[in-house]
KENU-62380 format. One record per atom (N, C-alpha, C, O): residue number from 0; atom name; z, x, y. Coordinates in pm, 1 decimal, always signed. Atoms other than C-alpha are relative to their C-alpha. Layout:
REM residues N
[atom NUM, 'CA', [Z, X, Y]],
...
//
This chain:
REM residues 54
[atom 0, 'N', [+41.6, +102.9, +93.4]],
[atom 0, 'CA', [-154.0, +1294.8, -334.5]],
[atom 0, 'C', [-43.5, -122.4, +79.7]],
[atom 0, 'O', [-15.0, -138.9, +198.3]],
[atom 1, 'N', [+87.3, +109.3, -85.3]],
[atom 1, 'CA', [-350.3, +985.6, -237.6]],
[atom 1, 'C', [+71.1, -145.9, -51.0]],
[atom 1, 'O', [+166.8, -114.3, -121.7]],
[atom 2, 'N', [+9.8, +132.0, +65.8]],
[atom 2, 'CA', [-295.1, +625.7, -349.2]],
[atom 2, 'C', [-122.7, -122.0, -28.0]],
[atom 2, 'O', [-131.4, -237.5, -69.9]],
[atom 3, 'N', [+136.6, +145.4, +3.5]],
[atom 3, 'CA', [-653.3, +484.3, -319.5]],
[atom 3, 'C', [-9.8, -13.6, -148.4]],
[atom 3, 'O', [+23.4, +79.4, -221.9]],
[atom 4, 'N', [+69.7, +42.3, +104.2]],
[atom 4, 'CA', [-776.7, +316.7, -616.9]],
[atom 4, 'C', [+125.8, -47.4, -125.7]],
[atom 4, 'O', [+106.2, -80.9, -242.6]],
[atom 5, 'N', [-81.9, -20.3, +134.8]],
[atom 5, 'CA', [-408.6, +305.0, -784.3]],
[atom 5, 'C', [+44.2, -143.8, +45.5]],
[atom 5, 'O', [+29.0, -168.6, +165.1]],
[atom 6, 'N', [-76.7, +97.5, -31.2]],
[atom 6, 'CA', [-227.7, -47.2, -799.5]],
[atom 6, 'C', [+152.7, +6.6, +23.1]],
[atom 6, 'O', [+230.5, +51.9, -60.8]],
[atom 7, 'N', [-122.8, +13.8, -54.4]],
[atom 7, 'CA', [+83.2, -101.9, -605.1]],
[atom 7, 'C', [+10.6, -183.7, +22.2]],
[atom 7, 'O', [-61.0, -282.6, +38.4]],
[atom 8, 'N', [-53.5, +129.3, -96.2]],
[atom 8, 'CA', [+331.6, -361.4, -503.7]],
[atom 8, 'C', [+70.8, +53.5, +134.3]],
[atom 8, 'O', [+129.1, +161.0, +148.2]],
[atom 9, 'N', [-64.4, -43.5, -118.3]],
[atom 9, 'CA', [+447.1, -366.8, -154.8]],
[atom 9, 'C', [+78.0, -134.6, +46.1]],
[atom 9, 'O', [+55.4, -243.1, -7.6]],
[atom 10, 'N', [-68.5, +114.6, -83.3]],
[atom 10, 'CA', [+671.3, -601.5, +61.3]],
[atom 10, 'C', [-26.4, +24.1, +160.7]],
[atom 10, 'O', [+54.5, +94.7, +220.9]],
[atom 11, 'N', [+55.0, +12.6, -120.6]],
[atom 11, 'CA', [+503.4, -634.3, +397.3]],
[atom 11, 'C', [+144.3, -7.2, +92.3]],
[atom 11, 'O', [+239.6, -77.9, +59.2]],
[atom 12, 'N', [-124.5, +27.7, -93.5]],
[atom 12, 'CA', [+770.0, -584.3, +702.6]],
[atom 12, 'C', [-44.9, -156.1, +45.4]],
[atom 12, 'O', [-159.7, -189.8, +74.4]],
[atom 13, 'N', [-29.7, +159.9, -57.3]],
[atom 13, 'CA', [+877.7, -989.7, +804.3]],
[atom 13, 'C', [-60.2, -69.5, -101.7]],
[atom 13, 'O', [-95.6, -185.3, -79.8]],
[atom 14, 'N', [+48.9, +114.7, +74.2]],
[atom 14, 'CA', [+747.4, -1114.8, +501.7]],
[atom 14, 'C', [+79.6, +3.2, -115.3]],
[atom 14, 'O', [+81.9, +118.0, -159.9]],
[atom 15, 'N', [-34.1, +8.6, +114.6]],
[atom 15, 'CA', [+953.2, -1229.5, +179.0]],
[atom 15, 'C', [-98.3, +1.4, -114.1]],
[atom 15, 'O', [-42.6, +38.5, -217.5]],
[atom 16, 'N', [+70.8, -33.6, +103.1]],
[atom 16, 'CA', [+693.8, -1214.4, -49.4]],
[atom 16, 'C', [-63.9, +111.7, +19.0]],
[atom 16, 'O', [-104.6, +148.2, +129.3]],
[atom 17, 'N', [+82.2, -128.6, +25.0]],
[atom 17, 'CA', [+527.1, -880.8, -212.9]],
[atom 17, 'C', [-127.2, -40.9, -73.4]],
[atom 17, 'O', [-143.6, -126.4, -160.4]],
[atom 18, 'N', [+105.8, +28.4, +54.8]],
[atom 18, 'CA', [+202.5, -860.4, -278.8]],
[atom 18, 'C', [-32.3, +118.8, -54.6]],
[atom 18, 'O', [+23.7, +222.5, -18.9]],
[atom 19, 'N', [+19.2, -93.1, +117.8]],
[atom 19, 'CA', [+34.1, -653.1, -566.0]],
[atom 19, 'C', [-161.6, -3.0, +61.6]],
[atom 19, 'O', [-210.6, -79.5, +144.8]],
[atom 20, 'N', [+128.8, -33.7, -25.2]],
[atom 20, 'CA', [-337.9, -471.8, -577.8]],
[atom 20, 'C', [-49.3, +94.3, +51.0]],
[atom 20, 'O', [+19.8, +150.4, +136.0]],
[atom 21, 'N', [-1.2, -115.6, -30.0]],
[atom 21, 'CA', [-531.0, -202.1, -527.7]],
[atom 21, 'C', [-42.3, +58.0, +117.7]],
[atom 21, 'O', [-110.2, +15.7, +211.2]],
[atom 22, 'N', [+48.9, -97.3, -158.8]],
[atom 22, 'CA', [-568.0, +59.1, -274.7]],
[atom 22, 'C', [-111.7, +10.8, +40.5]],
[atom 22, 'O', [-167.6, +105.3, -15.2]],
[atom 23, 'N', [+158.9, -36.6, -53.8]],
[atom 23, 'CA', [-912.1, +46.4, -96.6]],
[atom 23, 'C', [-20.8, +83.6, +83.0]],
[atom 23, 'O', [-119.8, +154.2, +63.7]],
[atom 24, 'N', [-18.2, -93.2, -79.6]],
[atom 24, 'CA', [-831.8, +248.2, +188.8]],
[atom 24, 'C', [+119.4, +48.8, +61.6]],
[atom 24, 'O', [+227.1, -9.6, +49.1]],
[atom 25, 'N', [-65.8, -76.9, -52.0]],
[atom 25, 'CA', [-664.0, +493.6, +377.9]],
[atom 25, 'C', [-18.1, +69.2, +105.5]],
[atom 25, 'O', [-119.0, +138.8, +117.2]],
[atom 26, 'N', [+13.8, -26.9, -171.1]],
[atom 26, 'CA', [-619.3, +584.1, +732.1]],
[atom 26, 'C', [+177.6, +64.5, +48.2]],
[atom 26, 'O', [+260.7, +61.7, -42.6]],
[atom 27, 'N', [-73.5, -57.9, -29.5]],
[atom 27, 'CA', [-328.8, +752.5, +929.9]],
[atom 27, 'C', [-41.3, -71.0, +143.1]],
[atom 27, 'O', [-154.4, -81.8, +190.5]],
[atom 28, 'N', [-11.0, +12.7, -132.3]],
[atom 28, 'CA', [-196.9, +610.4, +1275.9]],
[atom 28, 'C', [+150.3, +43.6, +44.0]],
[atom 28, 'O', [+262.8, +33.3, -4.9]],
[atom 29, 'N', [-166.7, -51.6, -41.5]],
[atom 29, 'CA', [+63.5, +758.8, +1477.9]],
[atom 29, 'C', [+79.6, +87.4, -72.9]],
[atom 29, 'O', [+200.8, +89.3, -51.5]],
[atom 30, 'N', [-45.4, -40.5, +115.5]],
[atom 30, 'CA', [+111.2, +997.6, +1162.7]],
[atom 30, 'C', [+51.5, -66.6, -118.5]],
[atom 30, 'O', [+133.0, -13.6, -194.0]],
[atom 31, 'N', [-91.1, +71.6, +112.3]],
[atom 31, 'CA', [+208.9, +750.6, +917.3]],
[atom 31, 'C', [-151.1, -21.7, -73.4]],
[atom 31, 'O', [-261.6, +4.0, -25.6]],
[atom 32, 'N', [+109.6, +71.5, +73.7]],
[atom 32, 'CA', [-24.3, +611.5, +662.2]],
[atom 32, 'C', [-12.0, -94.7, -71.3]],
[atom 32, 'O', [+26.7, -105.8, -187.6]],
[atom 33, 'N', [+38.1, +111.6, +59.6]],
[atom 33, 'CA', [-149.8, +301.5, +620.3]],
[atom 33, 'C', [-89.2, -22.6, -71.2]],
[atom 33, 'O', [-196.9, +34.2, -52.7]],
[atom 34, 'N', [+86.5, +25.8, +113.0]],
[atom 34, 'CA', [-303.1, +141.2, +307.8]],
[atom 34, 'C', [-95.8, -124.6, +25.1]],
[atom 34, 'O', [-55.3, -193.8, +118.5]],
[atom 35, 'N', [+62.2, +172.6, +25.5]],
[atom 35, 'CA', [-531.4, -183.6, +271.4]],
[atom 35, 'C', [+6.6, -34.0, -119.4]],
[atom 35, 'O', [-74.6, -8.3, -208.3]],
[atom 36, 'N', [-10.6, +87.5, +160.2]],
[atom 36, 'CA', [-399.9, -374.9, -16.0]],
[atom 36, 'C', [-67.7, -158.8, +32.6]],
[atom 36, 'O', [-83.9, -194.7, +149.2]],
[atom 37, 'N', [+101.3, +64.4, +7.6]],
[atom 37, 'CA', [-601.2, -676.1, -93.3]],
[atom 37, 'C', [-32.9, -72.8, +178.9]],
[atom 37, 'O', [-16.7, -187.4, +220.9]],
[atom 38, 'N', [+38.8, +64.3, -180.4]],
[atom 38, 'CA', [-718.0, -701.4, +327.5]],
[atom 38, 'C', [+158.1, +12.4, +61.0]],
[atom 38, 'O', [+189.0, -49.1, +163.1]],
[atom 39, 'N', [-97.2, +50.4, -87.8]],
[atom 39, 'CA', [-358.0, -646.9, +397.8]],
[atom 39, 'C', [+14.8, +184.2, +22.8]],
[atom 39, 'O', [-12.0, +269.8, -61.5]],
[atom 40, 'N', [-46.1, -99.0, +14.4]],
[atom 40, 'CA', [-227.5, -334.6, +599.7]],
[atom 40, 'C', [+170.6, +30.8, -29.2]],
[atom 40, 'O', [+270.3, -26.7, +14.5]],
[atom 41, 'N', [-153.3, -38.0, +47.5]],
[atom 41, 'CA', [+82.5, -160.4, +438.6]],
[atom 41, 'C', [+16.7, +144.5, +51.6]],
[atom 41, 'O', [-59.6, +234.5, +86.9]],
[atom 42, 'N', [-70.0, -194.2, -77.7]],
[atom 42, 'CA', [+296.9, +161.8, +557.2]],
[atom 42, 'C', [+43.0, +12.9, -135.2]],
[atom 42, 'O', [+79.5, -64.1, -224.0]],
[atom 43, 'N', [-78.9, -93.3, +147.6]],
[atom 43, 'CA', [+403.4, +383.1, +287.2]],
[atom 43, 'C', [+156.4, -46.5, -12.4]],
[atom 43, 'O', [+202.0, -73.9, -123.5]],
[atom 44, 'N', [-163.8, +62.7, -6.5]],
[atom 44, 'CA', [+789.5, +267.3, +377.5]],
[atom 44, 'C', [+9.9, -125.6, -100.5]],
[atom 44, 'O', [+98.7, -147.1, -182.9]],
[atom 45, 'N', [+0.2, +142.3, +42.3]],
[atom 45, 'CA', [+682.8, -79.4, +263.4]],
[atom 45, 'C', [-73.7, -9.9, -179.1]],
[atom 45, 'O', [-78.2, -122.9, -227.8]],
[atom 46, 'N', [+56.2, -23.0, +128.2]],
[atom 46, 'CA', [+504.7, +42.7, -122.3]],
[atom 46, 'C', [+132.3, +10.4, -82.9]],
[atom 46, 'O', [+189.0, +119.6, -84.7]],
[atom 47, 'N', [-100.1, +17.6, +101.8]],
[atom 47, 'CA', [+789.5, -67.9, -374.6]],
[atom 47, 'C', [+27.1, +41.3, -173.1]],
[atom 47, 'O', [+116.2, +64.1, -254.9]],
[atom 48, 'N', [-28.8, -91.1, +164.9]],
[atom 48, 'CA', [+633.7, +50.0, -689.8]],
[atom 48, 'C', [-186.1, +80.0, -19.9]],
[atom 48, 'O', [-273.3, +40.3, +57.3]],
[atom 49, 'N', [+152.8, -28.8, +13.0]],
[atom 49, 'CA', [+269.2, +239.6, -803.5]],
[atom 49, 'C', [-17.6, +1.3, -123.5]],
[atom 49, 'O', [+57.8, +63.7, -198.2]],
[atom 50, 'N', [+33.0, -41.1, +120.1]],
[atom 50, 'CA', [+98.4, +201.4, -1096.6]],
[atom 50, 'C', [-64.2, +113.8, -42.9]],
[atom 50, 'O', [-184.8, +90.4, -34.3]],
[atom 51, 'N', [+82.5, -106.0, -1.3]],
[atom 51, 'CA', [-28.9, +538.5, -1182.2]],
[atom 51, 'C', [-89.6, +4.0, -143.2]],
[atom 51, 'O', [-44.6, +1.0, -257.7]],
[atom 52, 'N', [+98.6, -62.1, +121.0]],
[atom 52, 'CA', [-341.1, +611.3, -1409.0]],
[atom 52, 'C', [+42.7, +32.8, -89.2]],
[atom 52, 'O', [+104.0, +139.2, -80.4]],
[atom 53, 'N', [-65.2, -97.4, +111.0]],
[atom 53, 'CA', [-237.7, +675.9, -1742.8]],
[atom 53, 'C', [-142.8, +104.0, -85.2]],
[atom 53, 'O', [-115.6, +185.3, -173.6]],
//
């Protein structure tokens, strides 16, 4: 399953605030996969909730 195009919140590692918005891309480094939520990169560890398509 993918997450582009779905809205999430995430909490960035070292940052207290989460930011919300959607998935634009998707890439894999080191086996993990990182997202770009609005210009920011996120690890899957750090995605707190998804809104899925109803």
């Amino acid at each position: 399953m993918t997450y582009l195009g779905m809205e999430v919140t995430a909490t960035p590692s070292g940052q207290v605030e989460s930011i919300s918005g959607e998935v634009t891309a998707v890439r894999f480094e080191s086996g993990e996969a990182v997202f770009t939520v609005n210009g920011q990169d996120i690890k899957l560890a750090e995605i707190n909730n998804v809104k899925f398509p109803s």
